[in-house]
BAMI-881676 format. One line per 4 residues: their letters; for each residue z, x, y of N, C-alpha, C. Coordinates in pm, 1 decimal, padded with zeros to 6 digits. Each point is the difference from the previous one (the first is absolute). Layout:
a> Z X Y Z X Y Z X Y ~ ...;
//
This chain:
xxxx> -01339.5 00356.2 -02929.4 -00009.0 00013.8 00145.7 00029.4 -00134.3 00064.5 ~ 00037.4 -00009.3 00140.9 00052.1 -00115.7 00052.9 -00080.6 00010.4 00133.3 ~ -00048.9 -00088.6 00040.6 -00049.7 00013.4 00142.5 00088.8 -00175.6 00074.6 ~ 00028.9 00058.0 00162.3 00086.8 -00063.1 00044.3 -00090.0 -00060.1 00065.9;
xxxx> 00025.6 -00119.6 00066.4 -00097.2 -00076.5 00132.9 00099.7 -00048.1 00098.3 ~ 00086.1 00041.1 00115.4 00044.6 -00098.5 00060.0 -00047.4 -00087.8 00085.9 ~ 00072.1 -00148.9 00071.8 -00069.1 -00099.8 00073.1 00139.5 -00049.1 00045.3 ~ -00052.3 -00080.2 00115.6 00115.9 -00090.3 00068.6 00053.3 00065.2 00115.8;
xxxx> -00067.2 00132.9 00027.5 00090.3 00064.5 00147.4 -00068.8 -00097.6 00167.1 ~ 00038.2 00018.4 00066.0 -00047.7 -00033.0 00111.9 00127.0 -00034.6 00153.7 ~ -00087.1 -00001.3 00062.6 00130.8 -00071.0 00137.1 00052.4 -00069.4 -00007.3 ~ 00144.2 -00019.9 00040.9 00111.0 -00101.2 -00042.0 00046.9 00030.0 00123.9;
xxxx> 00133.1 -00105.9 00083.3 00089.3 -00035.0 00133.6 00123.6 00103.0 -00121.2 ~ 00094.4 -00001.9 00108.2 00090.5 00055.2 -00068.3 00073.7 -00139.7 -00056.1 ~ 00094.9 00080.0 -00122.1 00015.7 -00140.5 -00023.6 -00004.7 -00100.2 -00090.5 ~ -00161.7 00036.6 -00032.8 -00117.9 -00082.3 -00077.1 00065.9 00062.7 -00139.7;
xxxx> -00094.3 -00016.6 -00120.7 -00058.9 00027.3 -00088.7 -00135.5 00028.5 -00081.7 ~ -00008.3 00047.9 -00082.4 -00088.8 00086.0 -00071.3 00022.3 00017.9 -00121.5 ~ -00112.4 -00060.7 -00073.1 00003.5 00093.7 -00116.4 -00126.1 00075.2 -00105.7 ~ 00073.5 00125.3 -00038.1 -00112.1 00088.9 -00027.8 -00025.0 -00013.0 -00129.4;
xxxx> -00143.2 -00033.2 -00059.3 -00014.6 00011.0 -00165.7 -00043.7 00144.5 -00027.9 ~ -00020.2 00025.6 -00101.3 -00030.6 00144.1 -00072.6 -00049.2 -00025.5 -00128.5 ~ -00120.1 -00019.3 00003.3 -00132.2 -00056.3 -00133.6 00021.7 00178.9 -00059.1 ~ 00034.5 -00016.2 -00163.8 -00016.6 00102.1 -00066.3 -00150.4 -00028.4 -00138.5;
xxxx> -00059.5 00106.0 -00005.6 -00089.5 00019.6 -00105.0 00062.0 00074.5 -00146.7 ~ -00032.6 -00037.5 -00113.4 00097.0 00123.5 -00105.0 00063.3 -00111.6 -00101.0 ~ -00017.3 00015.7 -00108.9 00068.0 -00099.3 -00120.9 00168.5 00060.1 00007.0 ~ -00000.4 00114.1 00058.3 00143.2 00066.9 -00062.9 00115.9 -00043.8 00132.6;
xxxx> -00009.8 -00079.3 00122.3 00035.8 -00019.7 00082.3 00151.7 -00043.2 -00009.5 ~ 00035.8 -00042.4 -00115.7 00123.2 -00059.7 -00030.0 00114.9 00091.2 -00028.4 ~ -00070.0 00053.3 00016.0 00124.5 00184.7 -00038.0 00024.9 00082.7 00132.5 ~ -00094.8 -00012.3 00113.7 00030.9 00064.9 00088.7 00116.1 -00058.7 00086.2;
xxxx> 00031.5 00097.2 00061.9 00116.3 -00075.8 00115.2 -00095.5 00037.5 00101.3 ~ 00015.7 -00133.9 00122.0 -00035.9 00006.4 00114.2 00073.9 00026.2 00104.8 ~ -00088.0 00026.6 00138.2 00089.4 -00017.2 00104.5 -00080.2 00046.0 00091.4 ~ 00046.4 -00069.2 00150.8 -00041.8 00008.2 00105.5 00020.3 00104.7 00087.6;
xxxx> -00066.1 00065.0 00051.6 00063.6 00095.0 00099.4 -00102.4 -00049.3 00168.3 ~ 00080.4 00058.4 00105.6 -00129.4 -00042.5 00097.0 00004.2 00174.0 00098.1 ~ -00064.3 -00023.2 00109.0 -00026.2 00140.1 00055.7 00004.1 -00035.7 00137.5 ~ 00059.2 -00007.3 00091.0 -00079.0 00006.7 00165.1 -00028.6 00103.3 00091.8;
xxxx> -00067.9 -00033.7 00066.1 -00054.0 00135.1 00085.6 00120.8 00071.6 00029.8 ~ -00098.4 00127.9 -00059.1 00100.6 00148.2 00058.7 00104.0 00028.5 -00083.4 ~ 00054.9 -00160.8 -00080.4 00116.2 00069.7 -00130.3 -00049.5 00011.6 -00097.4 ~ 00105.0 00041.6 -00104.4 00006.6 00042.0 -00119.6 -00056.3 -00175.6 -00090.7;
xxxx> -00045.9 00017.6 -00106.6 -00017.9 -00111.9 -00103.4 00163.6 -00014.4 -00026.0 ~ 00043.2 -00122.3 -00012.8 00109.8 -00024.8 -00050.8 -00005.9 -00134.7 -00150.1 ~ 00111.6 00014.0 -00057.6 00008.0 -00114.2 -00100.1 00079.6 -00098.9 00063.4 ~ -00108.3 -00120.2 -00030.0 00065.5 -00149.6 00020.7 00079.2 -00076.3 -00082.8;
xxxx> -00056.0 -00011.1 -00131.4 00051.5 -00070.8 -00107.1 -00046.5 00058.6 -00132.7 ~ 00066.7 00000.6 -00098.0 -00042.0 -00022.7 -00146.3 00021.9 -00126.7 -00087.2 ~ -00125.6 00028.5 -00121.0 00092.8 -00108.7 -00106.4 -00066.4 00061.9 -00110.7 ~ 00110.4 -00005.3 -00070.1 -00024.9 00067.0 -00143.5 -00108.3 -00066.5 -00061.9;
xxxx> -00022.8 00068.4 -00186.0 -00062.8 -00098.9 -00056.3 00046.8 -00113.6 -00037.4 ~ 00134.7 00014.3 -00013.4 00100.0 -00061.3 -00003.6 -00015.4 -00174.8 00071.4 ~ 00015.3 00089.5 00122.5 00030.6 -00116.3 00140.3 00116.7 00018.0 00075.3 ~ 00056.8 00159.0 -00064.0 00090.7 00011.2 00142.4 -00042.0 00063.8 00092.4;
xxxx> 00071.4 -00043.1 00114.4 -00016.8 00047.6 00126.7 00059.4 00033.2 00112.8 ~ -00021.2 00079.2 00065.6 00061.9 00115.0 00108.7 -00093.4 -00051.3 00145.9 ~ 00094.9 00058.8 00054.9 -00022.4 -00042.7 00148.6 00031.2 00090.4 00049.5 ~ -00093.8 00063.1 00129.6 00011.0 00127.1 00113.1 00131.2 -00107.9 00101.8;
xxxx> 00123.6 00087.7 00068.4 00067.9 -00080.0 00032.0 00013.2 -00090.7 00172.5 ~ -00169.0 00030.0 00047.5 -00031.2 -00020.9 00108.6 -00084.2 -00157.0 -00011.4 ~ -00010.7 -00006.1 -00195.7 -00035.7 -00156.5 00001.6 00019.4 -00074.3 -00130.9 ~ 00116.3 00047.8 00034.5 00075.1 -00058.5 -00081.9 00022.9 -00169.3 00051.6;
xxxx> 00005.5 -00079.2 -00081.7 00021.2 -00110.5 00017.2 -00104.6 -00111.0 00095.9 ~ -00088.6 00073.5 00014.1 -00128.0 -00033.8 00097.7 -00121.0 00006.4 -00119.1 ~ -00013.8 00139.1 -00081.0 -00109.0 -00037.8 -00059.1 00025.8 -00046.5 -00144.0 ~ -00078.8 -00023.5 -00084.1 -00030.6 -00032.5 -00134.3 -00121.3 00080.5 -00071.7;
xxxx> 00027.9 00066.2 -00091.4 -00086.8 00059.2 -00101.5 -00005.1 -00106.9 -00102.1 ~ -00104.6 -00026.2 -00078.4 -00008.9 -00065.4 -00031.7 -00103.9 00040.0 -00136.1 ~ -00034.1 -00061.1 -00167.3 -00075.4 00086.4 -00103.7 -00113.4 -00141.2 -00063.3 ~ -00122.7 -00008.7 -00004.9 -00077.6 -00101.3 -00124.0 -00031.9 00078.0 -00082.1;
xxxx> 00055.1 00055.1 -00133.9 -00070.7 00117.2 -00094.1 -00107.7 -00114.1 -00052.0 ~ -00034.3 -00114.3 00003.4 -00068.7 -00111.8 -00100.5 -00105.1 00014.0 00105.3 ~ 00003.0 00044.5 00112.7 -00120.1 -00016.6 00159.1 -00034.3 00122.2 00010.1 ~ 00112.8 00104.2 -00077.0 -00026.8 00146.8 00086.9 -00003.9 00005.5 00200.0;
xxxx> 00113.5 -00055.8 00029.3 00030.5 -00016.3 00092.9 00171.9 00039.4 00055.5 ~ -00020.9 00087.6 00095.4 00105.6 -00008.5 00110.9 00011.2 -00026.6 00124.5 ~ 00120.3 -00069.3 00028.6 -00020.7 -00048.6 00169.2 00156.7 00077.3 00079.8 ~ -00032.9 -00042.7 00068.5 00083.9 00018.6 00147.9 00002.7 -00099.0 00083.3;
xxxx> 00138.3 -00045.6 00010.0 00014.9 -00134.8 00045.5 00097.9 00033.7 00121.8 ~ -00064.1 00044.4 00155.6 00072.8 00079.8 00108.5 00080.6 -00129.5 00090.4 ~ 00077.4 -00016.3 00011.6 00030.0 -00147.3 00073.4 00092.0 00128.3 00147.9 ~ 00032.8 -00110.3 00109.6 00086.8 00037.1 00105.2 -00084.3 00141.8 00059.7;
xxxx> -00140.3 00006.0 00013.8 -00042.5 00115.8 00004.0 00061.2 00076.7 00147.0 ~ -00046.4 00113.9 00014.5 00064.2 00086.9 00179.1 -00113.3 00077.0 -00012.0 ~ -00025.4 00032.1 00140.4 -00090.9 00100.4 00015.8 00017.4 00150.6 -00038.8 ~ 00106.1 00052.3 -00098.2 00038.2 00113.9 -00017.3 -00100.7 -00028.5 -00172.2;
xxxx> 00004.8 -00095.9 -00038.3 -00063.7 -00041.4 -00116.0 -00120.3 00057.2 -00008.1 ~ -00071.9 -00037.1 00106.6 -00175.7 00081.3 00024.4 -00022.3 00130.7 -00061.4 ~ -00106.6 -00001.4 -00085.4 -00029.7 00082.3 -00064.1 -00078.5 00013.8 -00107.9 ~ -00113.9 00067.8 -00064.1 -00100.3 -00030.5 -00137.6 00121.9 -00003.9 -00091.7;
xxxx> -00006.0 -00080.8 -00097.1 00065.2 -00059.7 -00091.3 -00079.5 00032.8 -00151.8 ~ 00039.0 00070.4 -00094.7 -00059.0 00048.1 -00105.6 00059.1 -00022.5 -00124.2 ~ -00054.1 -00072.9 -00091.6 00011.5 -00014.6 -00121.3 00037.3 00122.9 -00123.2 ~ 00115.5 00023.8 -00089.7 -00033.5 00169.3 -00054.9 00059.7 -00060.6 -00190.5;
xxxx> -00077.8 00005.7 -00070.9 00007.2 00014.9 -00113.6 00060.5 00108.3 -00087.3 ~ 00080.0 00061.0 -00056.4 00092.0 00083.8 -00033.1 00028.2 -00034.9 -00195.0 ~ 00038.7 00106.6 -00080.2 00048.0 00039.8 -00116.1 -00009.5 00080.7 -00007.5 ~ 00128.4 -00002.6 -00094.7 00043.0 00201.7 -00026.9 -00066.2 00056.9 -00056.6;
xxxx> -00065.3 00141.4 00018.8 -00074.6 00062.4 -00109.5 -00169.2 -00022.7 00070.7 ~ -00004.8 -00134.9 00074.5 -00121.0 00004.6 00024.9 -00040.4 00014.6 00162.0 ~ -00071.4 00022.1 00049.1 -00039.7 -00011.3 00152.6 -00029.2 -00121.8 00075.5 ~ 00048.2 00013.2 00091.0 00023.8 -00113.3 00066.7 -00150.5 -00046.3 00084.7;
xxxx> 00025.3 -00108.0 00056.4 -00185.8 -00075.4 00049.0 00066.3 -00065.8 00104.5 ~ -00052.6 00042.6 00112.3 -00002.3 -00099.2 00120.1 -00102.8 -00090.6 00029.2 ~ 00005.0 -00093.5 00068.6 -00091.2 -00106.8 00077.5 -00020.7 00035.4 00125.5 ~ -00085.1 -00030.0 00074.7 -00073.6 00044.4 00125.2 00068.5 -00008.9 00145.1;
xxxx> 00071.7 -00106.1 -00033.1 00082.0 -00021.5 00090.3 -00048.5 -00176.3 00069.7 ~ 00143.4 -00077.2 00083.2 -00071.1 -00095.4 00063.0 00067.2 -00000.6 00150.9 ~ -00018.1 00024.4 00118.2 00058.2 -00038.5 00114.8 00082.6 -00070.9 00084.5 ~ 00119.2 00018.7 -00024.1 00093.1 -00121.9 00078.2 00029.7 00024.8 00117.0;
xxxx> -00002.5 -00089.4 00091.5 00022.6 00052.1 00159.5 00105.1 -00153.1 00043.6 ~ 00088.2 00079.1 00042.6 00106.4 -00104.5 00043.9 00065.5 -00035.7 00124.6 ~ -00107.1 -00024.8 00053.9 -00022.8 -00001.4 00175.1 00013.3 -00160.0 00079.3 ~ 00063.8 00016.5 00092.4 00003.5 -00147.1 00118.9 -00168.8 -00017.7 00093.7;
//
């Protein structure tokens, strides 16, 4: 089993930067692929980023080149490294643990608001 923790959301100018960690629990952490998805009011959850176990990685193409996914399998750690943020960005930001065959584990979520 894997339990997620995220941290690092909060108010930012547009603009700014942010970045989100994702504390994992679980010896087997090095096998999962991660990835970010976020949600804002009234829409759908969408995917932000992945990174394999590997360390490759995919990008949603609205941030592309703005964010960074990022892997510590030695920390059990993932981040999100949001730079050039916009207020379309705003939104709970969620951590999601993933392998085939097995069920996937979300984190609670952390709050980004990207307001003047």
């Amino acid at each position: 089993q894997v339990q997620l923790v995220e941290s690092g959301g909060g108010l930012v100018q547009p603009g700014g930067s942010l970045r989100l960690s994702c504390a994992a629990s679980g010896s087997i952490f090095m096998f999962y692929a991660m990835a970010w998805y976020r949600q804002a009011p009234q829409k759908q959850r969408e995917l932000v980023a992945t990174i394999s176990s590997g360390g490759s990685t995919n990008y949603a193409d609205s941030v592309l080149g703005r964010f960074t996914i990022s892997r510590d399998n030695a920390k059990k750690m993932v981040y999100l490294q949001m730079n050039s943020l916009k207020p379309e960005d705003t939104a709970v930001y969620y951590c999601k643990a993933g392998r085939a065959g097995f069920v996937d584990y979300w984190g609670q979520g952390t709050q980004v608001t990207v307001s003047s």
